[in-house]
N, C-alpha and C positions, 0 to 999 in steps of 0.2 A: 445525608449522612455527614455528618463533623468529623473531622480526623482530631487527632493528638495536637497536630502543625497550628489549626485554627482554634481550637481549646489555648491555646498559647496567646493566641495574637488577641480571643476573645479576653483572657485573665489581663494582657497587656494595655488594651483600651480601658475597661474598667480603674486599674489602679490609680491613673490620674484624673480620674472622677473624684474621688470620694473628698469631701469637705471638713473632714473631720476624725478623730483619733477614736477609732474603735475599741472599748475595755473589754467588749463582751460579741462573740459570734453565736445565731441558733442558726446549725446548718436543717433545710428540712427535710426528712426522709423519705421516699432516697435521693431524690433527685439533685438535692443541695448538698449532699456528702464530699462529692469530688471537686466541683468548683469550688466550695466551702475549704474544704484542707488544703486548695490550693491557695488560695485567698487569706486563708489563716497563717499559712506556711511565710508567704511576700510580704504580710499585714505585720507579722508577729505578734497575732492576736491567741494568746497560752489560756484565755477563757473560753474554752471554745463546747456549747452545746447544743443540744438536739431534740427536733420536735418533731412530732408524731401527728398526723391528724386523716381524721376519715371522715367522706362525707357519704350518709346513708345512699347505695344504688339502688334498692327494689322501692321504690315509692310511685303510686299510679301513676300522675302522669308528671310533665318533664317542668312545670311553672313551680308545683310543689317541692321536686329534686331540686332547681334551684335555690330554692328559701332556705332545705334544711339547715340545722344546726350543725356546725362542726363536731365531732368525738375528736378530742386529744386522747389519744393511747397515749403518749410519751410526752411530757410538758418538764422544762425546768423549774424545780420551786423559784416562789419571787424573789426569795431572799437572798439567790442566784442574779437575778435581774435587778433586782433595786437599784435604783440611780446609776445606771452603768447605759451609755452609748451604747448599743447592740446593731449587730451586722446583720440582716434576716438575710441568707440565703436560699434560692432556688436556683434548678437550673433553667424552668420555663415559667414566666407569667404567661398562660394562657388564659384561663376565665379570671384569674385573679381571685378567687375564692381563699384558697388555701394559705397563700404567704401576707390575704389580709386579716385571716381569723388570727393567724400567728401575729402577725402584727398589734392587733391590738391586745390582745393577750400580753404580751410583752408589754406596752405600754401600761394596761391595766393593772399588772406586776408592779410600777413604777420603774419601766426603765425607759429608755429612750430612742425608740425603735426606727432605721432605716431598710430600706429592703432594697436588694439587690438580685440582678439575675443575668443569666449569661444574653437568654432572649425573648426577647418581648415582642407579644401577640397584638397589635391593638386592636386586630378584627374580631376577635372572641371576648375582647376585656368585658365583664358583666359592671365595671364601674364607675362609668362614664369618661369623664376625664381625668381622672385615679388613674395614675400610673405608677413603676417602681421608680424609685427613688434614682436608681443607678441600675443601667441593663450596657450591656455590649453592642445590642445589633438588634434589628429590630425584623419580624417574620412570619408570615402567615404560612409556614409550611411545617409539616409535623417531621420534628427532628428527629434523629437518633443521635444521641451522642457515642463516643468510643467504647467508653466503659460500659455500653447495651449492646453491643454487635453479637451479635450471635447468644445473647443470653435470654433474650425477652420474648417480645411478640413478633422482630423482625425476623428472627431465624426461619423462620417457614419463607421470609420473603428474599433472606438472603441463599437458603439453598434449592428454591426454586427456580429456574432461569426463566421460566416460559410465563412470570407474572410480570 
């Protein structure tokens, strides 16, 4: 579990990362909302939008789950993205799937896509030596951040004592 304290110190390490003047943020939903409007907020990045994306769960088996195509439910139009630096937000690269479909998307748009994440998984990355651009901290361990405590899946783990 992440507190508020280390959400801080995580948005603190990232900020002197970045190499470059961001015109444009896609935070991703939901995970990139909160690190994202924090990052936007430090960054003074006032373009700031949001993408959606699903990847199909019922599929027989798990080689085929991995291939699928992404569904964007929610995509910025390009004419949003055009020639503009873009901050891709998450708050976890774990298989790396999702903030790379966005990624290219965004590129495909014509903008010019970096991604970002609070933490990065390299034991689960499905791509290869592909990594985020810019992460905080690096972690094989399935997080919760603050803004899920008691709202998600851990709640049964946080009001059970005897798990």
């Amino acid at each position: 579990m992440v507190t508020w304290e280390e959400v801080d110190r995580l948005i603190d390490h990232l900020l002197p990362q970045f190499r470059r003047e961001f015109t444009a943020m896609v935070m991703i939903t939901r995970g990139g909302i909160v690190p994202g409007g924090l990052l936007a907020d430090a960054m003074d990045i006032t373009h700031v939008l949001t993408a959606a994306v699903n990847f199909p769960a019922q599929i027989a088996n798990s080689a085929a789950q991995l291939m699928a195509w992404p569904d964007f439910l929610q995509f910025p139009a390009d004419e949003l993205l055009r020639g503009r630096p873009a901050l891709i937000v998450d708050d976890v690269w774990g298989s790396g799937r999702t903030i790379t479909a966005v990624k290219n998307r965004v590129s495909a748009a014509g903008g010019f896509p970096e991604t970002c994440v609070l933490h990065y998984n390299p034991y689960r990355n499905l791509f290869g030596s592909v990594r985020p651009d810019y992460y905080a901290a690096v972690t094989d361990a399935f997080t919760i951040y603050p803004w899920e405590v008691g709202r998600g899946g851990d709640a049964v783990l946080l009001s059970d004592p005897g798990l």
